[in-house]
Structure formats: C-alpha cells, structure tokens
N, C-alpha and C positions, 0 to 999 in steps of 0.2 A: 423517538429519537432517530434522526438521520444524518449519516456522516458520508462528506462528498470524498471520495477518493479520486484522486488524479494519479495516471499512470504518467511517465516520460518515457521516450524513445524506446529501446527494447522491451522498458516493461509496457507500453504499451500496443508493444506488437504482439505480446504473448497473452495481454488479457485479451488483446484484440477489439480494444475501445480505450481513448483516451482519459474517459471520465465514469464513476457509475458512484451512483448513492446507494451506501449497505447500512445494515439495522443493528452491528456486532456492538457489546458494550464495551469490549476489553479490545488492545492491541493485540491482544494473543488469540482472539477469537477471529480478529479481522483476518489475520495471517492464516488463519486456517480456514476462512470460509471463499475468500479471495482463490488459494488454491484449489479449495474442491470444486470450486465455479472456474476458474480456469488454469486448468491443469498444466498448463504451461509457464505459469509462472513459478512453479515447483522446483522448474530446476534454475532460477535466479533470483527469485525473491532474498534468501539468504544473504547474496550478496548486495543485494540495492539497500540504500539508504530511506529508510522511514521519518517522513519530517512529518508530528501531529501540531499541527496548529503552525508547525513555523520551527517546532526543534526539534532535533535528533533523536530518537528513542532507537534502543537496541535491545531493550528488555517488554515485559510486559507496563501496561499503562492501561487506566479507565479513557472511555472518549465521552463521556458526560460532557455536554457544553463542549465539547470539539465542533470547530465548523469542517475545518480539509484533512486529511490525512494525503500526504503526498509520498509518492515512489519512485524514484529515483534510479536506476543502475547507475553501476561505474562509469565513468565516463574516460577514453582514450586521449591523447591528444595530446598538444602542448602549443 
C-alpha cells in the first residue's frame, strides 16, 4: 500500500519536496513518520490542514484505499 502525499507552500518548504509516496496505514502514523522524516514540519504540521482523499481529518483515520493525503498550511490573505 502506497499513499502519495502532497505538501503545499510552507509545508512544502519544510519537508522540502512537493510530493513523496509513504507506506503508514493510519493518519496518525503518517503524522509521525512525515515528522521524523522531516523534522521541520514539527513545528507546523499541527496547524495545517490534512485532506485524505479530498476531506478534512483532524483526528486519526485508516489510509486503506486512500489514493492522496494532502497538507495544507494556513493560508494569509484576503
């Protein structure tokens, strides 16, 4: 099983690659394997938004049959 994760903007300057496929079965394992891979994401990951598949998760979730996990920071602006 492989799940593509897409970084956007900040988080993807802190994993320091746009895109990467990881093997975690659970959203709570991606969250922790993502930081220990790249330790910069530690200190925003919390606040960015996790969309698997296309919706918002803020708790734990299986990625079974997940194709994207997407991450998101806050975004400024108006």
């Amino acid at each position: 099983m492989s799940v593509r994760v897409r970084y956007f903007a900040a988080a993807a300057e802190a994993a320091g690659t746009d895109a990467e496929d990881r093997a975690e079965h659970s959203l709570a394992a991606l969250r922790a394997g993502v930081v220990a891979d790249h330790p910069a994401l530690g200190g925003i990951l919390d606040r960015c938004a996790v969309l698997v598949d296309g919706t918002r998760h803020d708790d734990d979730a299986p990625l079974a049959g997940v194709t994207y996990v997407d991450v998101l920071p806050p975004f400024a602006g108006g």
